[in-house]
N, C-alpha and C positions, 0 to 999 in steps of 0.2 A: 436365575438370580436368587442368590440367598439375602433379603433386603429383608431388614428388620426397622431399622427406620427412613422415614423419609420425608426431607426438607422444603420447603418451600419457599423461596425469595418472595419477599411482600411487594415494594412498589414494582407495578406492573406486570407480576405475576398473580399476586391475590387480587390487588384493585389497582386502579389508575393512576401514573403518579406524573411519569414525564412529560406531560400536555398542559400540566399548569406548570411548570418550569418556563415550556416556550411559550407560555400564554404572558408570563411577567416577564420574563426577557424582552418580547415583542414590547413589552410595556416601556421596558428601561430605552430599547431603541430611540421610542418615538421621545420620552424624553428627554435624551441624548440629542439628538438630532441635528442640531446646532454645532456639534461638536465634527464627529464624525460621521460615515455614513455606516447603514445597520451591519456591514460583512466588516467593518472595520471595527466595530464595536463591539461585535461576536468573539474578534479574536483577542482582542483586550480583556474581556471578562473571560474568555477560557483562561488564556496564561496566567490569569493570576486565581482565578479558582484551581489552578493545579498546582499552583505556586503554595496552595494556601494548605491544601488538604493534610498537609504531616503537623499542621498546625492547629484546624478548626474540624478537621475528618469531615465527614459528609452530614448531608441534610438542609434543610430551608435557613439554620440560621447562618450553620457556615456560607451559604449563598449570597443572602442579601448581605453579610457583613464583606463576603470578595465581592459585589456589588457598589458597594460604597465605598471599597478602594478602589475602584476602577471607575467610577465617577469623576473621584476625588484627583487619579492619576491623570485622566484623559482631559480632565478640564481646566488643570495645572493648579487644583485645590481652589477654582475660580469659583465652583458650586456652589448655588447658595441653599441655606438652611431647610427655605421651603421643598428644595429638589430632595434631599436626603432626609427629608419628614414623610415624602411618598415612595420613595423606598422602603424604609422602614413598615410604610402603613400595606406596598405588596407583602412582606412578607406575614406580615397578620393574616393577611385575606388566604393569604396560599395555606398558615396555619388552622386556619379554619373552614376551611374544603370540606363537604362531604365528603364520605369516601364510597365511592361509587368502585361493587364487586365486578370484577370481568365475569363473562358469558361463562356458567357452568362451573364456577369456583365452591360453590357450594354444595352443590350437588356429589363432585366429586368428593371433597372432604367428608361428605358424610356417608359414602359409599367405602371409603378404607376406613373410615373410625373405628376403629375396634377389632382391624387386622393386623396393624401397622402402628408406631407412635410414630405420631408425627409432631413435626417441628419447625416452629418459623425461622430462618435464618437469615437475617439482613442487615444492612448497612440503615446510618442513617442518623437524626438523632433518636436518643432514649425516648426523651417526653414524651416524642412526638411521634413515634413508632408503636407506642404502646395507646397511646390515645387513638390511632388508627384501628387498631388491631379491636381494644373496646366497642370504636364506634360501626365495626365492621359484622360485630354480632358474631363472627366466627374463633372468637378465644376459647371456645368449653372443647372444640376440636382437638385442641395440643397440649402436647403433654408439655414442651418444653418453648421457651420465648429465647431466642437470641440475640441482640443487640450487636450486628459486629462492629469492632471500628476500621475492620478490613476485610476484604475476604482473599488473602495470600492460604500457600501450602500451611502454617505454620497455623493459621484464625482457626482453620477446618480440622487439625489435626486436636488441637487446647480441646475443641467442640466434644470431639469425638471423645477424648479422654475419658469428659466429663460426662459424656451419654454412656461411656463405658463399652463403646462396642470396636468395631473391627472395622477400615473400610469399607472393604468385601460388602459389609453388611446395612451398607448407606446409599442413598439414593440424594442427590441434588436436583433439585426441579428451578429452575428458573428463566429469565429473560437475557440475561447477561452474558454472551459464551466466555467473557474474560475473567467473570468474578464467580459465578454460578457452576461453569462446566469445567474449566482448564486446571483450576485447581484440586477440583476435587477428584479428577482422571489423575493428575501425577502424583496423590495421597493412595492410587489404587480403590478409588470409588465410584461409583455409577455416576453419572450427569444426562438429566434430559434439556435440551433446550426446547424452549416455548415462545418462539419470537413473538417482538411486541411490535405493534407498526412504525415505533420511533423509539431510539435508544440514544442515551447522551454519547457525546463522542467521545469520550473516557471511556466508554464500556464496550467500544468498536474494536474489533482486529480485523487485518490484512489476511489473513488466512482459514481455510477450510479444518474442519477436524476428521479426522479418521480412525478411529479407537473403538476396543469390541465395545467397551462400554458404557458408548456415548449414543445417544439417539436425542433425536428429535420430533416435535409433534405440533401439530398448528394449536390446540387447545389441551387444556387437561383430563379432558373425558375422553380423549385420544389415547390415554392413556392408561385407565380404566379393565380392557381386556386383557392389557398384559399382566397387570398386576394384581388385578382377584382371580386370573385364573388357576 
């Protein structure tokens, strides 16, 4: 591989993200309860969080806001005030997470520093991505910060432009095989997948991949010999 730079997906590839999602989901269940039962409630907040995304794109606010229409839907707009004040008050809590780094994230970053430029590439919101990123101590690593509000063919190619390089010459590291790997194999770029133990079902496919230059790895220091050798 001739890789010059390489990417990294943040939630769930840098640090933790999707365990407090179903840690406040569990939350909106139990407060729902009355209403619906929790697998029915599940599927109310999906359809309208995907309902929503061309609208409010990803992250904690577009959440708790298709949150609170799915409240507001499922209850027949019966909710009252107090219910959508603790909603509101989940996503604070979820805003102000530590950010707890996965096993060996640091390590390896400082192991390519100064082979490789590297760069963070994720969805999500701005404010709130970059306050991670701060609080995560690992921002002096990258050279470059992306914010997407997608990650199709078209996010990764704009990226590329502006990193001024070649597919060929990119490397994708992530959690996601939908958003992380698929697109950046049909721009003719590298993708590693990194499974994480839980992915949103948005980020799920029905299918295996097969491509020369697609790999997989349980951790990122997994990945380590292939890439300073």
């Amino acid at each position: 591989m001739n890789i010059k730079v390489i990417a990294f997906d943040a939630d769930d590839t840098l640090w933790i993200n999707e365990p407090f999602f179903q840690e406040t989901e569990n939350k909106f269940y139990e407060l729902m309860a009355d209403y619906l039962p929790a697998h029915s409630l599940a599927k109310e907040l999906f359809k309208i969080e995907i309902d929503n995304l061309d609208v409010y794109g990803y992250g904690i606010k577009a959440y708790i806001l298709s949150m609170i229409e799915a409240a507001l839907h499922i209850s027949e707009n019966t909710i009252n005030v107090e219910a959508i004040g603790r909603i509101i008050q989940y996503g604070k809590e979820m805003l102000e997470k530590p950010v707890e780094l996965l096993d060996g994230v640091e390590e390896a970053l400082k192991a390519l520093h100064g082979k490789y430029k590297l760069v963070v590439a994720t969805k999500g919101d701005l404010k709130d991505q970059h306050r991670k990123l701060h609080d995560s101590g690992l921002g002096h690593y990258f050279h470059h910060i992306e914010v997407m509000s997608d990650k199709q063919k078209i996010d990764y190619e704009k990226m590329l432009k502006r990193l001024e390089i070649d597919p060929s010459e990119f490397l994708m590291i992530g959690n996601s095989l939908k958003s992380d790997v698929l697109p950046v194999l049909q721009i003719g770029g590298h993708a590693c997948h990194i499974p994480f133990h839980t992915t949103w079902l948005h980020e799920q496919i029905d299918h295996t991949i097969d491509h020369e230059n697609f790999k997989e790895a349980e951790n990122i220091a997994q990945l380590l010999p292939l890439l300073l050798s």
